[in-house]
Structure formats: structure tokens, C-alpha cells
C-alpha beads as a LAMMPS data file, in Angstrom:
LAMMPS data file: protein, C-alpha beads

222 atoms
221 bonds

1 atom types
1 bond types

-500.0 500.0 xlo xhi
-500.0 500.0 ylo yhi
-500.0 500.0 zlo zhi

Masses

1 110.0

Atoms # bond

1 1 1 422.571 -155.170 276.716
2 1 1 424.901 -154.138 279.896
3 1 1 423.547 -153.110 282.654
4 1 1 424.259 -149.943 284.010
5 1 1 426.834 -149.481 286.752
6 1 1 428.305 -152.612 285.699
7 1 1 432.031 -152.507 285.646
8 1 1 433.305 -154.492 282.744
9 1 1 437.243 -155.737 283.123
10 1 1 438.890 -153.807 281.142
11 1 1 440.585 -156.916 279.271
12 1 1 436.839 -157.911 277.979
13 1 1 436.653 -154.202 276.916
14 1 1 439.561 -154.724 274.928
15 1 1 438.599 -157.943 273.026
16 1 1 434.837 -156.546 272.623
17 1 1 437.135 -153.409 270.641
18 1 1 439.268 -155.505 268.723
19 1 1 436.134 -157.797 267.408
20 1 1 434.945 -154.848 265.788
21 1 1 437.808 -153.448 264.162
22 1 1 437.864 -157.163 262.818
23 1 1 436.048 -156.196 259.084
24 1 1 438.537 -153.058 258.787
25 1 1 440.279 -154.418 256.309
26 1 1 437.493 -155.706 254.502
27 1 1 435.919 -152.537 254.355
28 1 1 439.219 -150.862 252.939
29 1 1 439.326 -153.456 250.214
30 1 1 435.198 -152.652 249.429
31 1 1 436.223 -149.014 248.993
32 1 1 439.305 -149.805 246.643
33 1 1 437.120 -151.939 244.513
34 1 1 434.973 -148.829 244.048
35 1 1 437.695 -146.658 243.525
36 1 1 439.456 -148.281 241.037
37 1 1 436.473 -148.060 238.557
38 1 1 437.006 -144.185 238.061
39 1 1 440.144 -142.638 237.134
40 1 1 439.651 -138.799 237.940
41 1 1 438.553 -137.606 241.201
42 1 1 437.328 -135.355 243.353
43 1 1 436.472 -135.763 246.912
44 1 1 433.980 -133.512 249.036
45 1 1 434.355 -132.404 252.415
46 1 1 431.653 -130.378 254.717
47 1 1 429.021 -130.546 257.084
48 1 1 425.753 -132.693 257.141
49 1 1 423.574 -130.199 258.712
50 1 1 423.529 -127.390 255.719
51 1 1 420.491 -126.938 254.059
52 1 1 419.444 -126.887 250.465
53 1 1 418.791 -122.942 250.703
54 1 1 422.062 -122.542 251.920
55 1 1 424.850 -120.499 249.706
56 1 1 427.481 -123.141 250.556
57 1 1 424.798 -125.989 249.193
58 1 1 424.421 -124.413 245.959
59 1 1 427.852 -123.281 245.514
60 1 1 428.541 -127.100 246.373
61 1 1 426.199 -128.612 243.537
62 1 1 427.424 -125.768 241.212
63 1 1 431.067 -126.869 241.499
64 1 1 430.467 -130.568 241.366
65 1 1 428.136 -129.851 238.573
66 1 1 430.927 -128.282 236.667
67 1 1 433.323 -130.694 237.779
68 1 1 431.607 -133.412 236.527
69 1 1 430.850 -132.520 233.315
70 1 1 435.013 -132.125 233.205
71 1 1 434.467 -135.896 233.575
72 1 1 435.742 -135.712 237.154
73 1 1 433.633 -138.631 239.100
74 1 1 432.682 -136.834 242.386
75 1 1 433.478 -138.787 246.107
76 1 1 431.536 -137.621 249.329
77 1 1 430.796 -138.735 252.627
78 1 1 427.219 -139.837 251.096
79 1 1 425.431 -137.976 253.828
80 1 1 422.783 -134.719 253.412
81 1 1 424.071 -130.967 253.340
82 1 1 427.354 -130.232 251.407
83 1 1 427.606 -133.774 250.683
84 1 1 424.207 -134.045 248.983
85 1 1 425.156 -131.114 247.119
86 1 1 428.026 -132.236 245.708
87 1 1 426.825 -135.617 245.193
88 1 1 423.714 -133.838 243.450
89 1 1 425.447 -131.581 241.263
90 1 1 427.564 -134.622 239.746
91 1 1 424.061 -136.525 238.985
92 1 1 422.349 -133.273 237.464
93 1 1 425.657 -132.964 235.075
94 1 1 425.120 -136.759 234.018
95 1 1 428.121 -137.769 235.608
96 1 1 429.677 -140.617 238.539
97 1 1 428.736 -139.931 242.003
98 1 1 430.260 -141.917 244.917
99 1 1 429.082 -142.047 248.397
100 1 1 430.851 -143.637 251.153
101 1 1 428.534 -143.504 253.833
102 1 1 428.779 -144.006 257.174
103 1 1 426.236 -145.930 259.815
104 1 1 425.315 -143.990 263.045
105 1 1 422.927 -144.143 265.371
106 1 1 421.431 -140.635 264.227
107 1 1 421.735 -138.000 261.762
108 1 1 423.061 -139.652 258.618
109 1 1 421.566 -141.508 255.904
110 1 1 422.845 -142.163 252.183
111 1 1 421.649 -139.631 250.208
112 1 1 419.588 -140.612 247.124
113 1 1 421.937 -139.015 244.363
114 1 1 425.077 -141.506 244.428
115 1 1 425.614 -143.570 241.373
116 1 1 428.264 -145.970 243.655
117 1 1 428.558 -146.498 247.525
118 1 1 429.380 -148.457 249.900
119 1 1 428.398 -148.017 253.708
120 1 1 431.657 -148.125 256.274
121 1 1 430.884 -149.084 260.075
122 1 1 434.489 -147.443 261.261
123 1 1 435.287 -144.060 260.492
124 1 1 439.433 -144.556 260.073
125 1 1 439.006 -146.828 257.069
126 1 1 436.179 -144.391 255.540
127 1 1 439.424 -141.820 255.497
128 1 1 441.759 -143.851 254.355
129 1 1 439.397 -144.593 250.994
130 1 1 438.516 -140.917 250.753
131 1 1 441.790 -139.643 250.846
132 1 1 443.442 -142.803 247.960
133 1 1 444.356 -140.775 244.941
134 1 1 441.850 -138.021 244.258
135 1 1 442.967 -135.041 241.666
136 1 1 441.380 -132.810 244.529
137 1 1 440.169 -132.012 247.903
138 1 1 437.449 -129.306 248.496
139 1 1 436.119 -128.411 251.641
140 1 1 433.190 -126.728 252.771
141 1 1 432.065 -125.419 255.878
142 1 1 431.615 -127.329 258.343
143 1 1 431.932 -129.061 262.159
144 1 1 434.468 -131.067 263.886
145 1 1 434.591 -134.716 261.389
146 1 1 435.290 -131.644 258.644
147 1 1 438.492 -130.374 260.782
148 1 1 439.211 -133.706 261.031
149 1 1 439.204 -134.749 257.780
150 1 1 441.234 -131.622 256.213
151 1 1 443.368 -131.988 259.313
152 1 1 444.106 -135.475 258.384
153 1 1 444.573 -134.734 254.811
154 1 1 446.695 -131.318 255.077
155 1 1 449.195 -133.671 257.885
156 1 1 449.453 -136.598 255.053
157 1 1 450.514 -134.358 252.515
158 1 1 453.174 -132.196 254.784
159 1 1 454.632 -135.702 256.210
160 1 1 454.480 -136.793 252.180
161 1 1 452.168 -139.870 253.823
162 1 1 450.080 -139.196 250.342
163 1 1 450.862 -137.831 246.769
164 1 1 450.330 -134.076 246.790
165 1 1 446.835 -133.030 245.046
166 1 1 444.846 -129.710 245.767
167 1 1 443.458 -128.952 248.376
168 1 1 441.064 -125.960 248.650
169 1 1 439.103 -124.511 251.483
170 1 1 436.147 -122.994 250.487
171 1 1 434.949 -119.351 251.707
172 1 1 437.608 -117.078 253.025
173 1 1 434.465 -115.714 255.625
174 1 1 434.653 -119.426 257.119
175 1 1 438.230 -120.521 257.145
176 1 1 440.266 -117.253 257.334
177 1 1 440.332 -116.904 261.276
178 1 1 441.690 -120.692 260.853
179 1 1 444.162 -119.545 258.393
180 1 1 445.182 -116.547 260.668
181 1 1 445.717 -119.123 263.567
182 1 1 448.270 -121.080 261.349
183 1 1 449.775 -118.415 260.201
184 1 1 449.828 -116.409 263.828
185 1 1 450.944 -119.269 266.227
186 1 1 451.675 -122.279 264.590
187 1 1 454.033 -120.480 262.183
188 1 1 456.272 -118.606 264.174
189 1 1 456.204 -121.103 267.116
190 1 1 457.575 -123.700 264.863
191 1 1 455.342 -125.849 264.702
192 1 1 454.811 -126.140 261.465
193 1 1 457.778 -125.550 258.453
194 1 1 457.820 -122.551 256.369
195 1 1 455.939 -123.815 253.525
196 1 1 452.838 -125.699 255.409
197 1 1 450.686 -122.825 255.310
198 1 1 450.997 -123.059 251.772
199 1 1 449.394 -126.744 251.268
200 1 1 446.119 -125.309 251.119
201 1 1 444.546 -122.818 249.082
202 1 1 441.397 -120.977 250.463
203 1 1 438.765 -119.706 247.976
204 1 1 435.214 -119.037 247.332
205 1 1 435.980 -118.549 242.996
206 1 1 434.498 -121.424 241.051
207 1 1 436.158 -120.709 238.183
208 1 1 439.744 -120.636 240.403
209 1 1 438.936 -123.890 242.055
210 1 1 438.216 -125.802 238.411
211 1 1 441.511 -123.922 237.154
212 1 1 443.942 -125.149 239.617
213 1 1 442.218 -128.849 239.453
214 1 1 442.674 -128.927 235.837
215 1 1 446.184 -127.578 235.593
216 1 1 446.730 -130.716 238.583
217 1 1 445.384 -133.016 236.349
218 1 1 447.226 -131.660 232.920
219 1 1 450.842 -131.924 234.849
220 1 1 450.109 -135.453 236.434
221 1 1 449.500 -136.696 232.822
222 1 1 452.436 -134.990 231.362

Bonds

1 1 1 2
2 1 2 3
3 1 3 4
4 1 4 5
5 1 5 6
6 1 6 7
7 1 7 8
8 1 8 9
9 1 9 10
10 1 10 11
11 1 11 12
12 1 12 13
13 1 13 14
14 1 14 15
15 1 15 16
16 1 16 17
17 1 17 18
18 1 18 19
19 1 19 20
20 1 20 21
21 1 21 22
22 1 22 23
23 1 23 24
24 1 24 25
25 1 25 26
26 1 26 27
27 1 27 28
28 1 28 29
29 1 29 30
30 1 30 31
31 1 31 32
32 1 32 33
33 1 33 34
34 1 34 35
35 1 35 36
36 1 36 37
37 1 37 38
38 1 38 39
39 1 39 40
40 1 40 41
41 1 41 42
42 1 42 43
43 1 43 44
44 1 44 45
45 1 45 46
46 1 46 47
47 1 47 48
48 1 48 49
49 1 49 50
50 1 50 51
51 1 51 52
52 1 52 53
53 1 53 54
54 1 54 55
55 1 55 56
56 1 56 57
57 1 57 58
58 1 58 59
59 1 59 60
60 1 60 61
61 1 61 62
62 1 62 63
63 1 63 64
64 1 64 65
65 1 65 66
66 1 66 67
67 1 67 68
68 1 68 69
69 1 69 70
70 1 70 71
71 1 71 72
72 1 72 73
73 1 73 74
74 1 74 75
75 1 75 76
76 1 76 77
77 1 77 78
78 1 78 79
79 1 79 80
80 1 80 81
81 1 81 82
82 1 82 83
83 1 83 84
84 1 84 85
85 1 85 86
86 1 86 87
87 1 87 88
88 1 88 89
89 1 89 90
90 1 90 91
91 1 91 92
92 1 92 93
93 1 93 94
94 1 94 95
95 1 95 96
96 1 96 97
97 1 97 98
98 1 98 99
99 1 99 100
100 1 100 101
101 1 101 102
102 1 102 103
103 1 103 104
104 1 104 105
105 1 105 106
106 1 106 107
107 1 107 108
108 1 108 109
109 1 109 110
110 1 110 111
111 1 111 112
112 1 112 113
113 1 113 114
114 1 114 115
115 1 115 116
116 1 116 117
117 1 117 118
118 1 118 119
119 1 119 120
120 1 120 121
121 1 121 122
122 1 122 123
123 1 123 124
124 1 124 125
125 1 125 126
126 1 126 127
127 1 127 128
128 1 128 129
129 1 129 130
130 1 130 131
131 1 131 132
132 1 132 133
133 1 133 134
134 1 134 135
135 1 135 136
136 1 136 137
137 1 137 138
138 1 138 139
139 1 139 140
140 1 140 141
141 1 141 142
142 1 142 143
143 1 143 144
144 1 144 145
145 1 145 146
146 1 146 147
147 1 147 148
148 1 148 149
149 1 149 150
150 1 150 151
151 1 151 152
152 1 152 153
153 1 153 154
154 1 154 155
155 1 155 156
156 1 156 157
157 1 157 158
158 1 158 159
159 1 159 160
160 1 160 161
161 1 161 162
162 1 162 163
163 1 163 164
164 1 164 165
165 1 165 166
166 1 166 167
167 1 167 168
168 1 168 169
169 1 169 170
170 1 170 171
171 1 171 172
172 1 172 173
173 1 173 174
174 1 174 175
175 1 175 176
176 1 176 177
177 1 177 178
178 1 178 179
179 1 179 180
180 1 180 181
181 1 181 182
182 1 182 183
183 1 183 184
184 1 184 185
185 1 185 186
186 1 186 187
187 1 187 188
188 1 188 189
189 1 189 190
190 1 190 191
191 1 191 192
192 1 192 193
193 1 193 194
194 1 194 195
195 1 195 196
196 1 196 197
197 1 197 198
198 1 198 199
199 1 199 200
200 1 200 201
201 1 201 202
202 1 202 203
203 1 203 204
204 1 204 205
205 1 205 206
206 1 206 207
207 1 207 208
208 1 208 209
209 1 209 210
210 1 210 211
211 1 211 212
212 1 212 213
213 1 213 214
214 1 214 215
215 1 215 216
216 1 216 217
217 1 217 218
218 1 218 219
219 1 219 220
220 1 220 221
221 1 221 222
């Protein structure tokens, strides 16, 4: 361990930074190798820190649930709140549940309902698996690694980085003022192109949600 107030050149910084992103790859190839034994997906999105007698948890497990018994193998984050939830509902439907975990120092653990996983040390390639080739993307409430991942997702699909799939924000309550802000600055400021606002479809209806997954799926295999 460094001591503190010890200034380290900034060159030995470097190389320290670069050792670790050594297994990057590695870890992207780990995730493939999961991914490629499931053919439909759907990937989860939300915060750790809901609980189980939350709304958003059981609407979570309830569309997973239903999702799964569609046959739709069900991807999270492997950590507790809406992750749990989703990765619960897909167990409870007798289905595939994924969980790509991540290790920190505090607050997340793999959850104990994930039928696959693999644990990432480095967030960017945990993205890069979670965003390869799902059907869908649903997103729950929640804090600033859930911006970060619909940010990252919404940007890959405008700049065509990644095949266009759905992606759904759920609860209007939660994401509307967000909504209003794209549509209220970023819109007319051009920063975005008419049409952006439109990548993402914000909903709290189930049955919706399953709908425009479905009809996603039906046109891919036409």
C-alpha cells in the first residue's frame, strides 16, 4: 500500500493504469462466450438500491417474468434492486437469467437468481457485452451508472455504432422531466437531429413494452 502524501510520477501512474486494463479483452471475449449461447435477449437497466417492496421491483420481475416465458433469456447487471428483479422474474418463469456482475469495493454482490454470469473488474467492457445484440433495452429508475448506460446506448444507436433495437424507459413519473430536457434544449439548440428524441420510447404499460419487443423480434426474422 502507498503511503499517503506520496507523490507518484505520473509515468508509474500510467503503467500501474495500463496493467489493469491488461485482461479487457479477455473479459470481452468471457462475455461473448456467454452471449452466444442464447439467441433472444433482453437486457435490464436500473438502480441497485431499490427494494423488493418497491413498485419499480415488482413491475421489474413482472416484465421479465413475462418476457421470459416469451423465451426471451433476460441480461442484467447481476446486482440487487431492479436487477434482482429482473433477474428473478426470468428464474420464477423457468427461463435463462444472465448476470454480468461487477466487483466493487461496496454495495454489489451477484444476486442468487442468475442461471449464467460472469464477474467483470472494468466497467467499459461490462457495456460493451451488455449492449452486443439484445432484441431490447429496458430501463428502470435509477442513479448515475443508469444515465450512463442508456446514455451510452441511446448515443450508439443515433451514431448507428449498434443495430437499432428498443429501447424503453420505464415510468413517465421518473424520466419525463429528462424527456422534457431533450426535447426543451437539446432539440432546438441543435444538438441533437430531429428524430433523436424519438430513439426511445418511455412507458410504464407492460403489455406495450412486450408488444413493441415482439413486433422487433417478428421484423428482424422476416
Amino acid at each position: 500500500m502507498t503511503p499517503k502524501n506520496v507523490c507518484i510520477p505520473r509515468e508509474l501512474q500510467l503503467q500501474a493504469a495500463m496493467f489493469r486494463l491488461g485482461d479487457v479483452d479477455e473479459e470481452i471475449h468471457a462475455g461473448y462466450e456467454i452471449l452466444q449461447k442464447y439467441h433472444k435477449t433482453v437486457t435490464f437497466f436500473g438502480s441497485a438500491r431499490i427494494s423488493e417492496d418497491s413498485e419499480y421491483y415488482q413491475k421489474a420481475k413482472d416484465l421479465a417474468f413475462q418476457l421470459a416465458k416469451d423465451g426471451y433469456t433476460i441480461i442484467t447487471g447481476g446486482g440487487g434492486g431492479i436487477m434482482e428483479a429482473a433477474n428473478r422474474g426470468a428464474i420464477e418463469a423457468g427461463g435463462q437469467s444472465i448476470g454480468f456482475n461487477i466487483r466493487l469495493p461496496h454495495e454489489q454482490s451477484l444476486n442468487k437468481y442468475t442461471t449464467d454470469s460472469f464477474a467483470f473488474t472494468h466497467f467499459a467492457p461490462r457495456k460493451i457485452v451488455m449492449t452486443l445484440l439484445a432484441d431490447a433495452y429496458v430501463c428502470f429508475p435509477g442513479g448515475f451508472g443508469t444515465m450512463d448506460e442508456i446514455c451510452e446506448i441511446i448515443t450508439l444507436t443515433q451514431t448507428k455504432k449498434m443495430s437499432s433495437a428498443p429501447i424503453i424507459l420505464f415510468d413517465k413519473k421518473f424520466w419525463g422531466k429528462w424527456d422534457d430536457f431533450v426535447r426543451s434544449n437539446m432539440l432546438p439548440s441543435e444538438l441533437i437531429s430531429d428524430g433523436d428524441e424519438k430513439i426511445y420510447t418511455i412507458t410504464e404499460n407492460i403489455p406495450e413494452i412486450i408488444s413493441v419487443i415482439k413486433n422487433r423480434r417478428t421484423c428482424c426474422d422476416c
